[in-house]
Gaussian input, Z-matrix of N, CA and C with variables (Angstrom, degrees):
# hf/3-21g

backbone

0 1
 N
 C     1     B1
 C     2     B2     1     A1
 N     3     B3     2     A2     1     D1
 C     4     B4     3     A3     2     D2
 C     5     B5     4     A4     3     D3
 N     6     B6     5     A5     4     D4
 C     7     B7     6     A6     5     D5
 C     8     B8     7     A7     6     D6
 N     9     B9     8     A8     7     D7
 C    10    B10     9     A9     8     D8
 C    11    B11    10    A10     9     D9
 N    12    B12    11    A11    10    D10
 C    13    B13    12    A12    11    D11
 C    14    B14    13    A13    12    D12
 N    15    B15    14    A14    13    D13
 C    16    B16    15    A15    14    D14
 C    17    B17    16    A16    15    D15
 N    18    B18    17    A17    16    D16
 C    19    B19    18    A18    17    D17
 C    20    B20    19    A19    18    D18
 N    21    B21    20    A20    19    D19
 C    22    B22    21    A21    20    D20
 C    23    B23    22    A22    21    D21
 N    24    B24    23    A23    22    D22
 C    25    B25    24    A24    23    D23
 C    26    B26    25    A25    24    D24
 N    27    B27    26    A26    25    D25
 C    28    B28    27    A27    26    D26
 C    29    B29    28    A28    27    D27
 N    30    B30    29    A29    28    D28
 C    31    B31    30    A30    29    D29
 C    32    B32    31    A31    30    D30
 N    33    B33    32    A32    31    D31
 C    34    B34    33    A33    32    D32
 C    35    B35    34    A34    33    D33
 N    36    B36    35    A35    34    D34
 C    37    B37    36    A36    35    D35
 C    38    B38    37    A37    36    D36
 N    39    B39    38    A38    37    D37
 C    40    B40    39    A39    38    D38
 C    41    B41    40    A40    39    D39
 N    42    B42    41    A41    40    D40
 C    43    B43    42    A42    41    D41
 C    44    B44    43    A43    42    D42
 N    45    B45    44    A44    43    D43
 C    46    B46    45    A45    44    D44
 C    47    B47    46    A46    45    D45
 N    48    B48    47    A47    46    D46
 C    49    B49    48    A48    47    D47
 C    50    B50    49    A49    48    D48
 N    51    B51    50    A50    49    D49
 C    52    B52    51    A51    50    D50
 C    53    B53    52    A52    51    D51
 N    54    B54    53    A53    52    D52
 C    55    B55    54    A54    53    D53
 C    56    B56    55    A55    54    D54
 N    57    B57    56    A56    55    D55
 C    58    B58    57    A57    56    D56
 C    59    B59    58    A58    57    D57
 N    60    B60    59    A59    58    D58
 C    61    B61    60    A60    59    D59
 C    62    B62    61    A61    60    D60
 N    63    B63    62    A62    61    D61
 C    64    B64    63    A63    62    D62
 C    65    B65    64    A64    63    D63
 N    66    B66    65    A65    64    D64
 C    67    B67    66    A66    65    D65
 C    68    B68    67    A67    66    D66
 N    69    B69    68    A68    67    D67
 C    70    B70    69    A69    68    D68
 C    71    B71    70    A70    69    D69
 N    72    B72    71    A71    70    D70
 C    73    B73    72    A72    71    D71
 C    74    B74    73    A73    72    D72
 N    75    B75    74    A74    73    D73
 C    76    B76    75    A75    74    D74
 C    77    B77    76    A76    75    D75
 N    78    B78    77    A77    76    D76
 C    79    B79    78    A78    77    D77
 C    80    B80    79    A79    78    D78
 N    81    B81    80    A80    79    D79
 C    82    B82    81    A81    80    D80
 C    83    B83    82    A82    81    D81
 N    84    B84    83    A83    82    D82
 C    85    B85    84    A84    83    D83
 C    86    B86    85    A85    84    D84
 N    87    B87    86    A86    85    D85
 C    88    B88    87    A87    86    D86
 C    89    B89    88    A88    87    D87
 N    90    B90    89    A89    88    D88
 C    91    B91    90    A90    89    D89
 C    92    B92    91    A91    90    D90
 N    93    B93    92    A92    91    D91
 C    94    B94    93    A93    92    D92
 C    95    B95    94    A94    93    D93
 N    96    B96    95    A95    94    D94
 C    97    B97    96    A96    95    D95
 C    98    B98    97    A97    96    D96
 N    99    B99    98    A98    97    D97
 C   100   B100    99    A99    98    D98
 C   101   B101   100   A100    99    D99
 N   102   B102   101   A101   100   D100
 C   103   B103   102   A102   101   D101
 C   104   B104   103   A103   102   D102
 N   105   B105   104   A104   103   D103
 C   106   B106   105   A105   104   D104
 C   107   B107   106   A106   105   D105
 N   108   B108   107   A107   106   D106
 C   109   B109   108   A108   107   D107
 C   110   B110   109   A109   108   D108
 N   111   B111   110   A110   109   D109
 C   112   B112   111   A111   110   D110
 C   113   B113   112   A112   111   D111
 N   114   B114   113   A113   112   D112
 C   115   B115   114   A114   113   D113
 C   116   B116   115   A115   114   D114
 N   117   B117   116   A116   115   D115
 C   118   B118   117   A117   116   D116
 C   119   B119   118   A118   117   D117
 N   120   B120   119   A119   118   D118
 C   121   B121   120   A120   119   D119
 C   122   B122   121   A121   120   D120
 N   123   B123   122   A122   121   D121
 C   124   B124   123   A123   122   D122
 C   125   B125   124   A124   123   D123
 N   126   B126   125   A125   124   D124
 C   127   B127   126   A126   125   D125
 C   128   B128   127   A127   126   D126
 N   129   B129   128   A128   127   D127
 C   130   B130   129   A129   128   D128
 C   131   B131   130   A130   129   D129
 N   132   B132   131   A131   130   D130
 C   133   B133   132   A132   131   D131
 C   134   B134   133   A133   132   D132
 N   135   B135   134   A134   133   D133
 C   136   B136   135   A135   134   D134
 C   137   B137   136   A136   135   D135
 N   138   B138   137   A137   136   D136
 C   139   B139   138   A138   137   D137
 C   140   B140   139   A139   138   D138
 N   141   B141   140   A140   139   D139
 C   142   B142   141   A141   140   D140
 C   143   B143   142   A142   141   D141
 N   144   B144   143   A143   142   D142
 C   145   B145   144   A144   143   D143
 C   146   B146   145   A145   144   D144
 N   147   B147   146   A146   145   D145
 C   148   B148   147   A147   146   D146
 C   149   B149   148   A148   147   D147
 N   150   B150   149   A149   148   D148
 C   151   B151   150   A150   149   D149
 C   152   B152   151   A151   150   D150
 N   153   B153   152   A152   151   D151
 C   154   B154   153   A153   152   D152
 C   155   B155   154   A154   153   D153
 N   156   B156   155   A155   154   D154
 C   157   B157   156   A156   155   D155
 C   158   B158   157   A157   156   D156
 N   159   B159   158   A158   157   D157
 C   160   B160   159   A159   158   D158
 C   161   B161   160   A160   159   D159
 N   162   B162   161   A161   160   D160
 C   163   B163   162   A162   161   D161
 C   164   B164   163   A163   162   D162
 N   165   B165   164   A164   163   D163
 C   166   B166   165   A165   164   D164
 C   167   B167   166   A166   165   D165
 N   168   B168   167   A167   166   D166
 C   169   B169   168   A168   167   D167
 C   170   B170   169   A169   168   D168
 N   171   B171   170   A170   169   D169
 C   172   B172   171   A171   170   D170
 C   173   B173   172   A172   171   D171
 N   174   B174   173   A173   172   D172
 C   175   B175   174   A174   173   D173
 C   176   B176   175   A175   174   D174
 N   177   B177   176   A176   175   D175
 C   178   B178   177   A177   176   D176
 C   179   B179   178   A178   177   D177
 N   180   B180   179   A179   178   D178
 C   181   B181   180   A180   179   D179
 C   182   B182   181   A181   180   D180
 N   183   B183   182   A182   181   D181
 C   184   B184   183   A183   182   D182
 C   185   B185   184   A184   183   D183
 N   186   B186   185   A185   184   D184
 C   187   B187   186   A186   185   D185
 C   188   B188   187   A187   186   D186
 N   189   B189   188   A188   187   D187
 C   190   B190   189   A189   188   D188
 C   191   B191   190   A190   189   D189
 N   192   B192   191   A191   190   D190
 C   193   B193   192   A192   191   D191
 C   194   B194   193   A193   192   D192
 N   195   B195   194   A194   193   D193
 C   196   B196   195   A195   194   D194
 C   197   B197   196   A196   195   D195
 N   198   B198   197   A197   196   D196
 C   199   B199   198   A198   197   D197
 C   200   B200   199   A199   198   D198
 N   201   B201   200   A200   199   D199
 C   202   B202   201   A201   200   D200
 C   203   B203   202   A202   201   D201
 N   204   B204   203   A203   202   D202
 C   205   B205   204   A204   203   D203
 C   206   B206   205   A205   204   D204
 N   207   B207   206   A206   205   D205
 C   208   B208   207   A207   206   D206
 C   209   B209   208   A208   207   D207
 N   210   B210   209   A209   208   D208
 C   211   B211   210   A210   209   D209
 C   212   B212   211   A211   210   D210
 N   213   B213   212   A212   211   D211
 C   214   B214   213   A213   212   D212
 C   215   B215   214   A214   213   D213
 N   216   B216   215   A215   214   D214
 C   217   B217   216   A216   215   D215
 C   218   B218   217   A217   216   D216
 N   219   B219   218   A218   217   D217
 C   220   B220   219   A219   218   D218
 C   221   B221   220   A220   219   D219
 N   222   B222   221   A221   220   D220
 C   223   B223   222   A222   221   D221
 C   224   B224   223   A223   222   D222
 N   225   B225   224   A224   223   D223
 C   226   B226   225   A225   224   D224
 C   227   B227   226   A226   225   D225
 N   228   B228   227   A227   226   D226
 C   229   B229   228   A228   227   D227
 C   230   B230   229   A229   228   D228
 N   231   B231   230   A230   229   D229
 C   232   B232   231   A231   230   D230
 C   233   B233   232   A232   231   D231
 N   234   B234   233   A233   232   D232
 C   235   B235   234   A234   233   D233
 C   236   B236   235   A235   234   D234
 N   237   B237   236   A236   235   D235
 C   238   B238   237   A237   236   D236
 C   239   B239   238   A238   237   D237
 N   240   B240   239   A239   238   D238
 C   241   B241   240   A240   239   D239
 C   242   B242   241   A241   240   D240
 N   243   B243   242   A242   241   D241
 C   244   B244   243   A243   242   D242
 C   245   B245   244   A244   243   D243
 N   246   B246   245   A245   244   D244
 C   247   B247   246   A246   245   D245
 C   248   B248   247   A247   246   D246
 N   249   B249   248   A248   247   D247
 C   250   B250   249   A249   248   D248
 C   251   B251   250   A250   249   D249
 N   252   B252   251   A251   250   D250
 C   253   B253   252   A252   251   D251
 C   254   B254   253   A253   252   D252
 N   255   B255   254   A254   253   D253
 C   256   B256   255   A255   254   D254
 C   257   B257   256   A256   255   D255
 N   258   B258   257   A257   256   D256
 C   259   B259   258   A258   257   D257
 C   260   B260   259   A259   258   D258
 N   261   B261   260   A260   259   D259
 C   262   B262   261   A261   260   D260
 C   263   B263   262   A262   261   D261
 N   264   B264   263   A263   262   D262
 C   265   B265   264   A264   263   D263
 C   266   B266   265   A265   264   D264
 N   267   B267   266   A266   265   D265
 C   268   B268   267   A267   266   D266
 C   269   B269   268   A268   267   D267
 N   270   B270   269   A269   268   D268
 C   271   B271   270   A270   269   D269
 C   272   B272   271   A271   270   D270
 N   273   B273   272   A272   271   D271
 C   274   B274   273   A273   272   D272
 C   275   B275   274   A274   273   D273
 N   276   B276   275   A275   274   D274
 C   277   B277   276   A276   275   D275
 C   278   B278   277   A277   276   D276
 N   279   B279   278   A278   277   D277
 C   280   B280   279   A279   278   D278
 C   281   B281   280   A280   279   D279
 N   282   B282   281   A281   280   D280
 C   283   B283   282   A282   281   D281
 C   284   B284   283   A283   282   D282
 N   285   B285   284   A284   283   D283
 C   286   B286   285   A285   284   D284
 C   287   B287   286   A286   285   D285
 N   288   B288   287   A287   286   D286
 C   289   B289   288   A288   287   D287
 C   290   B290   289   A289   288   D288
 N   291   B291   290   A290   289   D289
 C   292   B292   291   A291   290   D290
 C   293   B293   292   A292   291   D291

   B1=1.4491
   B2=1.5366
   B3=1.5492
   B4=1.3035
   B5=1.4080
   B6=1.5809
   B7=1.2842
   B8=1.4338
   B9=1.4380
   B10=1.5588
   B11=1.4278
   B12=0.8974
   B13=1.7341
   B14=1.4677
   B15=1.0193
   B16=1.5046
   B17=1.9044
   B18=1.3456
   B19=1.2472
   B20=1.2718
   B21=1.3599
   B22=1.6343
   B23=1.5954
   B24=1.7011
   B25=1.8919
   B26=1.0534
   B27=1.5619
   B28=1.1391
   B29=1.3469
   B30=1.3824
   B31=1.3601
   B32=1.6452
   B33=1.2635
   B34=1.0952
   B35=1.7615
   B36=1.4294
   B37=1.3736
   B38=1.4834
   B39=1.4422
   B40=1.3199
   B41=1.2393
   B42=1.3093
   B43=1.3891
   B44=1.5076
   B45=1.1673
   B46=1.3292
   B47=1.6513
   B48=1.3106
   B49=1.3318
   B50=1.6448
   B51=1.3257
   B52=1.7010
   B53=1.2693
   B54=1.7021
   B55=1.1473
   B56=1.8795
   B57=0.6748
   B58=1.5057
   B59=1.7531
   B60=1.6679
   B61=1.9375
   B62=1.3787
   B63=0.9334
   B64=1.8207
   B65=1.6228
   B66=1.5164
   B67=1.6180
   B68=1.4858
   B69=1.1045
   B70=1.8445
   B71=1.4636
   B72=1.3406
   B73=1.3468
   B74=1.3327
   B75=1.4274
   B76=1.5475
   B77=1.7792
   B78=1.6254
   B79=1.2586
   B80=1.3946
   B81=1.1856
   B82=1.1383
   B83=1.7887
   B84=1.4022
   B85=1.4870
   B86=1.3985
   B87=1.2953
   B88=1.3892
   B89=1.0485
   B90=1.3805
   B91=1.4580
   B92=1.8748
   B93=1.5889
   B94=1.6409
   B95=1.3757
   B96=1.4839
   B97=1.3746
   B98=1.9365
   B99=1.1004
   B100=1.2823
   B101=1.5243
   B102=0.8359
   B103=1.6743
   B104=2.0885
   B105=1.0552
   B106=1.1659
   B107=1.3300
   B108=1.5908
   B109=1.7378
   B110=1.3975
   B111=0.9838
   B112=1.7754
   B113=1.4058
   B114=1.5176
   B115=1.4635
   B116=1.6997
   B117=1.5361
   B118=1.0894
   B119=1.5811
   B120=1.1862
   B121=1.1147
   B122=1.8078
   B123=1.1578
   B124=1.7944
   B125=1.5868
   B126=1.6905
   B127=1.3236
   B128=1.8526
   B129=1.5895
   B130=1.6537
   B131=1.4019
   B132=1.2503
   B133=1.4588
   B134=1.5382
   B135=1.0119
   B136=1.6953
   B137=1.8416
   B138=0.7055
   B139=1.0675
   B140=2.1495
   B141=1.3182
   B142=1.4418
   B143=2.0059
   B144=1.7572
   B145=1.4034
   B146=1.4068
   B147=1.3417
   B148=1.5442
   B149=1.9650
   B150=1.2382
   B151=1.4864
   B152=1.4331
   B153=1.3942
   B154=1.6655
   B155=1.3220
   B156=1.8042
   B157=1.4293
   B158=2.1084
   B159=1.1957
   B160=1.4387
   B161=2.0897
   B162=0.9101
   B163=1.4631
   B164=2.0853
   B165=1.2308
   B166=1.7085
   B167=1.5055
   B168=1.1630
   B169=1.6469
   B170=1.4466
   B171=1.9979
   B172=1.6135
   B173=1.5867
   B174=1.2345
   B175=1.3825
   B176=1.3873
   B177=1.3923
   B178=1.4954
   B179=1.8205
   B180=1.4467
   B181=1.6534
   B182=1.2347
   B183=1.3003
   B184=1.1194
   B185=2.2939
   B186=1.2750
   B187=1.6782
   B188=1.2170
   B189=0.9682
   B190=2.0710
   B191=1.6821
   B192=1.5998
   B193=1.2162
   B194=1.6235
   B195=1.1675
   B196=1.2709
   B197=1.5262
   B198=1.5767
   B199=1.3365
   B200=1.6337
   B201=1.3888
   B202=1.0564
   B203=1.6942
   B204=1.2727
   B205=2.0460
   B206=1.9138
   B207=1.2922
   B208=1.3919
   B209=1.7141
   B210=1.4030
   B211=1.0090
   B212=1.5297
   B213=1.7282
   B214=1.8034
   B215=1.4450
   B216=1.1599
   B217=1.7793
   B218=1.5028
   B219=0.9177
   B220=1.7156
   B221=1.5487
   B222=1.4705
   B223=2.0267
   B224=1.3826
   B225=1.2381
   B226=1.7106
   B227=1.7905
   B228=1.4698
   B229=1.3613
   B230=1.4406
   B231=1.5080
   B232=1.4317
   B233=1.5213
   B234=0.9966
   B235=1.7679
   B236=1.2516
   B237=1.1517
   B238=1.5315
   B239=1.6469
   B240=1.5109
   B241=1.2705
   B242=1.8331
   B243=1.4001
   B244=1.2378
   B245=1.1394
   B246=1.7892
   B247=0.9468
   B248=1.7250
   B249=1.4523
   B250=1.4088
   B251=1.1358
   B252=1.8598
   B253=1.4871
   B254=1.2795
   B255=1.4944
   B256=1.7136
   B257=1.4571
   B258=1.0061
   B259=1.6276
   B260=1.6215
   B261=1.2432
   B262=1.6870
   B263=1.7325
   B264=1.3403
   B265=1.7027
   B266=1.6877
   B267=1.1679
   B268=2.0274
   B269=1.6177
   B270=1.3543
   B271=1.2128
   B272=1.6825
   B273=1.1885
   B274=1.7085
   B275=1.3306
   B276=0.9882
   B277=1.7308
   B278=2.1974
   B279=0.8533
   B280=1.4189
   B281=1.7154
   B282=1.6864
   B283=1.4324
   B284=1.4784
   B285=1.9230
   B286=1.6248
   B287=1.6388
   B288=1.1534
   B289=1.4289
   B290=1.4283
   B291=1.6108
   B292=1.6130
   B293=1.4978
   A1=109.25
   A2=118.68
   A3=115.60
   A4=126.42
   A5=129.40
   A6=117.37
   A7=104.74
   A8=118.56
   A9=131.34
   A10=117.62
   A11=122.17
   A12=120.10
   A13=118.95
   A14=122.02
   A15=143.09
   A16=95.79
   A17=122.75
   A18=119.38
   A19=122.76
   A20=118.45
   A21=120.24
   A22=118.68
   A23=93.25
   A24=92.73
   A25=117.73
   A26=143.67
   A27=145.46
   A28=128.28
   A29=134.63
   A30=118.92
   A31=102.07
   A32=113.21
   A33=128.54
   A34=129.64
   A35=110.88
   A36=107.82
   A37=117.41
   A38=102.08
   A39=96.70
   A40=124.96
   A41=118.59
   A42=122.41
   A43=109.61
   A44=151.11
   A45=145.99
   A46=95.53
   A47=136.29
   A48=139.59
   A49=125.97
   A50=91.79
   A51=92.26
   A52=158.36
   A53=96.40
   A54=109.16
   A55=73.27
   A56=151.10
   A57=155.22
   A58=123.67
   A59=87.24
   A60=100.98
   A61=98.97
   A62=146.58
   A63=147.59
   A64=98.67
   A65=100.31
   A66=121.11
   A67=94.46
   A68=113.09
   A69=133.73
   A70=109.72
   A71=168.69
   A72=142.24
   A73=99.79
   A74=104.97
   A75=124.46
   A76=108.81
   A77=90.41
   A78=111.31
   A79=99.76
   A80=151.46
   A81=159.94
   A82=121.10
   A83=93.48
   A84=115.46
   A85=143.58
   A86=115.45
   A87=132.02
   A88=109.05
   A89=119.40
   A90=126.72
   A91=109.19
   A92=82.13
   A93=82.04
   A94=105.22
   A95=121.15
   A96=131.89
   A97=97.85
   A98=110.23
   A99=131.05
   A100=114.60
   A101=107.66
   A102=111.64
   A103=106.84
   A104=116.54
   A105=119.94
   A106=115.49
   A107=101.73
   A108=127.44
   A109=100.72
   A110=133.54
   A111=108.32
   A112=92.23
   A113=111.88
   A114=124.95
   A115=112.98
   A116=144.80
   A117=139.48
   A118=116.15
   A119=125.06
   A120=133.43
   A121=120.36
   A122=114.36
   A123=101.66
   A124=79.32
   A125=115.25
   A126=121.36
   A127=91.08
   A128=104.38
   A129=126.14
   A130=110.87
   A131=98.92
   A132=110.69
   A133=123.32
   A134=127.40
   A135=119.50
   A136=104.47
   A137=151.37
   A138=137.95
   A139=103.05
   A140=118.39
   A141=98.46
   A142=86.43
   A143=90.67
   A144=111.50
   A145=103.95
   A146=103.52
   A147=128.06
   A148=100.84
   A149=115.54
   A150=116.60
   A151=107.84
   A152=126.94
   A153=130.01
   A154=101.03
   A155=121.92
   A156=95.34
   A157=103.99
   A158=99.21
   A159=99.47
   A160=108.67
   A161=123.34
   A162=124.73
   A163=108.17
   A164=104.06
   A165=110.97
   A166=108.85
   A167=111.83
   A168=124.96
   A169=112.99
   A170=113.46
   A171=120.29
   A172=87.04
   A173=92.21
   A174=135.09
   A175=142.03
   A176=120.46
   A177=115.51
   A178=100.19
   A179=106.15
   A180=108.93
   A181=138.39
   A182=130.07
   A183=144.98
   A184=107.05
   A185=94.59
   A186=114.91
   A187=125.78
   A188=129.90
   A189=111.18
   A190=79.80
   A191=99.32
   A192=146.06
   A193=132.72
   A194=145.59
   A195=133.19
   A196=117.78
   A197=100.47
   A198=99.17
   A199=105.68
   A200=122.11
   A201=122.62
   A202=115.47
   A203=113.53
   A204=114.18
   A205=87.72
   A206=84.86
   A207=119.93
   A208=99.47
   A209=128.97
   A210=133.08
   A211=116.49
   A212=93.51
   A213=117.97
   A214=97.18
   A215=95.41
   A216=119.73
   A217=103.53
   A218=119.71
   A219=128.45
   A220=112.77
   A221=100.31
   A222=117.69
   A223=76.20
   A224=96.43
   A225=103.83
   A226=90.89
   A227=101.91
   A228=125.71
   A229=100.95
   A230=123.41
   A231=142.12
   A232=113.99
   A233=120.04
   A234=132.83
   A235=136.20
   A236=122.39
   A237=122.26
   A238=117.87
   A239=105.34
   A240=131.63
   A241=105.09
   A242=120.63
   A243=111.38
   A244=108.83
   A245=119.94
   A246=138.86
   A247=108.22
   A248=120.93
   A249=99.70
   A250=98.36
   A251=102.55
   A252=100.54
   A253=137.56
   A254=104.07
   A255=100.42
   A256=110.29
   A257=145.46
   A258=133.74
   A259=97.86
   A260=139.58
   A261=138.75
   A262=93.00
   A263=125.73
   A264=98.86
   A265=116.07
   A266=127.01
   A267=110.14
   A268=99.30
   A269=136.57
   A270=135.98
   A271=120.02
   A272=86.58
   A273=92.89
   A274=125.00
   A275=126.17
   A276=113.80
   A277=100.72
   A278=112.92
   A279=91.35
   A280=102.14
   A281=89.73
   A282=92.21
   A283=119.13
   A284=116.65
   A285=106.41
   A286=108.85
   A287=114.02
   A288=110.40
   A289=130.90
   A290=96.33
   A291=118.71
   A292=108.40
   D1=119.22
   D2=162.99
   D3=-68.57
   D4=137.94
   D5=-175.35
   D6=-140.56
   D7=170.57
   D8=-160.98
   D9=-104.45
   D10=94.27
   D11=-175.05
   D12=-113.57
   D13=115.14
   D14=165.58
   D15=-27.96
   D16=159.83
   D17=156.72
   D18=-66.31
   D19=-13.17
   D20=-174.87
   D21=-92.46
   D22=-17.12
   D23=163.83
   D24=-83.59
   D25=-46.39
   D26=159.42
   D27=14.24
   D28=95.98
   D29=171.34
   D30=-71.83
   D31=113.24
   D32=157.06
   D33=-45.24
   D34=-18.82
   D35=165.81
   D36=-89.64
   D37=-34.81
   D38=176.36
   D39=-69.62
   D40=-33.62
   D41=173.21
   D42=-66.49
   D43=-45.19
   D44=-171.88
   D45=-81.72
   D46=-0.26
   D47=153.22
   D48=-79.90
   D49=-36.53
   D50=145.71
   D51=-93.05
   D52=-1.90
   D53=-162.47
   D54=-102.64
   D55=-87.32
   D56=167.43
   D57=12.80
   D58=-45.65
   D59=167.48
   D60=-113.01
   D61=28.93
   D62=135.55
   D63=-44.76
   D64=132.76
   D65=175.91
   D66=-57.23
   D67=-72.28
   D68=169.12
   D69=-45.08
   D70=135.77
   D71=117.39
   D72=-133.75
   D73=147.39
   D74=148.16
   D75=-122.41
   D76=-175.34
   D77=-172.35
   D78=-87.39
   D79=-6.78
   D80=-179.12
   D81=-82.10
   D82=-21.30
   D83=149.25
   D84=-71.20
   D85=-20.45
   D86=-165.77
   D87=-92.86
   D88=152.62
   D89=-143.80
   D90=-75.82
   D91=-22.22
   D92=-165.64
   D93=-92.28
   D94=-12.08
   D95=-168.98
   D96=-81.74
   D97=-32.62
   D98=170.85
   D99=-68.39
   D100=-77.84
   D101=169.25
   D102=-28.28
   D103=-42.52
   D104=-167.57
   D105=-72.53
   D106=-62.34
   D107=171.12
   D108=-69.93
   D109=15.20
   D110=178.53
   D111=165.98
   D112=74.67
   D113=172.32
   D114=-48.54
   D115=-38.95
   D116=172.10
   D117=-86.84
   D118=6.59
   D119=-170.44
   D120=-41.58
   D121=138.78
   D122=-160.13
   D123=-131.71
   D124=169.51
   D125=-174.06
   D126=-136.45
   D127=172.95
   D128=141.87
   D129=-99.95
   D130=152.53
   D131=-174.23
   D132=-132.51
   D133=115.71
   D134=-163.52
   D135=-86.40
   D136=140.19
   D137=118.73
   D138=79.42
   D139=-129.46
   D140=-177.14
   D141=-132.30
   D142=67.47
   D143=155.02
   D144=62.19
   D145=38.43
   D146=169.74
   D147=-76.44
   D148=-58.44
   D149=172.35
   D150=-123.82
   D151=124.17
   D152=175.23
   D153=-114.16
   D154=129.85
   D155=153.86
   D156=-118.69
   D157=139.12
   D158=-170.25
   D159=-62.95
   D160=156.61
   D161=-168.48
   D162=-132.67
   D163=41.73
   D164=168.65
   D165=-23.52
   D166=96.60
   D167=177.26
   D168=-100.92
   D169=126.65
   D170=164.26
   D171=-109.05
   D172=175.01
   D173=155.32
   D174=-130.01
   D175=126.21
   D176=-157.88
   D177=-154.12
   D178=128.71
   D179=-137.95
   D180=31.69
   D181=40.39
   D182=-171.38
   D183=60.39
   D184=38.77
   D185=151.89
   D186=-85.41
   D187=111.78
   D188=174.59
   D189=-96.65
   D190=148.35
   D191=154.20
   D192=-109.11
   D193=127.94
   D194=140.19
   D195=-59.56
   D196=140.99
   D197=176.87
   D198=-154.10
   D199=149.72
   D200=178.98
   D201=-74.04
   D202=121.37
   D203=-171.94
   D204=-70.08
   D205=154.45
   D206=170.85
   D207=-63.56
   D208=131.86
   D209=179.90
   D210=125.55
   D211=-61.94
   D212=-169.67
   D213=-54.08
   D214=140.83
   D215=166.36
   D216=-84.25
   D217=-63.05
   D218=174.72
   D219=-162.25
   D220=160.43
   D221=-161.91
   D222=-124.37
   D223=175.50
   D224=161.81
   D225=163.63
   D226=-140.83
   D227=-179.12
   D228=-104.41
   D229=136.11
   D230=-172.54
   D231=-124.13
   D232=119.94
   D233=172.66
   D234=175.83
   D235=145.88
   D236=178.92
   D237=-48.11
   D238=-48.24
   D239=-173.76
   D240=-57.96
   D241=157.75
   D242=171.85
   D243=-87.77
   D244=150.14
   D245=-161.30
   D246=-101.11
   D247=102.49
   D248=-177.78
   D249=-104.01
   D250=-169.16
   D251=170.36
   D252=-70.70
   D253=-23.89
   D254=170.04
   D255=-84.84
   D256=-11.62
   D257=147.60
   D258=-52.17
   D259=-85.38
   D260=-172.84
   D261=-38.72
   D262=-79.87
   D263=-170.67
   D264=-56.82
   D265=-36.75
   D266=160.29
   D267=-35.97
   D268=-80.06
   D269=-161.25
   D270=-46.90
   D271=-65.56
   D272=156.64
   D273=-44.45
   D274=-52.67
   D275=173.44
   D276=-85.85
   D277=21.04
   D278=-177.90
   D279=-104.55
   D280=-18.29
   D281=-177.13
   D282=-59.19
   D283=138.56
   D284=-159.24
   D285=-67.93
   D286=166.91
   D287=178.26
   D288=-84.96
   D289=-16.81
   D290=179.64
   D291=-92.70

């Protein structure tokens, strides 16, 4: 089950444990690199942080947007595990609508 977490639920070890054994990773992923570039930043969450993808949130007239922070090379979906397409469409529709 994918689920929605604020940056402030986040276990922070686990997430820099996945982002670390991700086939893919940068530093642009990491929790703290996040915290910096995108102080409200919210994630998806697979399972017990088997796949995370981080979710960099603005707001503009009271809109939230995702948006890629200045810096990042690329966000996406993060995990050891292979990433198919029906894991990316779960993520994609899990993302909230508001």
């Amino acid at each position: 089950m994918i689920r929605f977490y604020k940056h402030t639920q986040i276990d922070q070890d686990k997430w820099n444990h996945c982002i670390a054994n991700a086939t893919f990773t940068t530093l642009c992923a990491e929790f703290e690199f996040l915290n910096i570039a995108s102080p409200n930043w919210c994630a998806l969450i697979k399972g017990d942080y088997e796949y995370v993808m981080p979710l960099p949130i603005r707001s503009k007239l009271s809109i939230k947007y995702i948006y890629n922070p200045f810096f990042s090379i690329r966000l996406g979906i993060f995990s050891s595990y292979e990433i198919s397409a029906t894991i990316v469409k779960d993520f994609f529709e899990a993302i909230p609508k508001t």
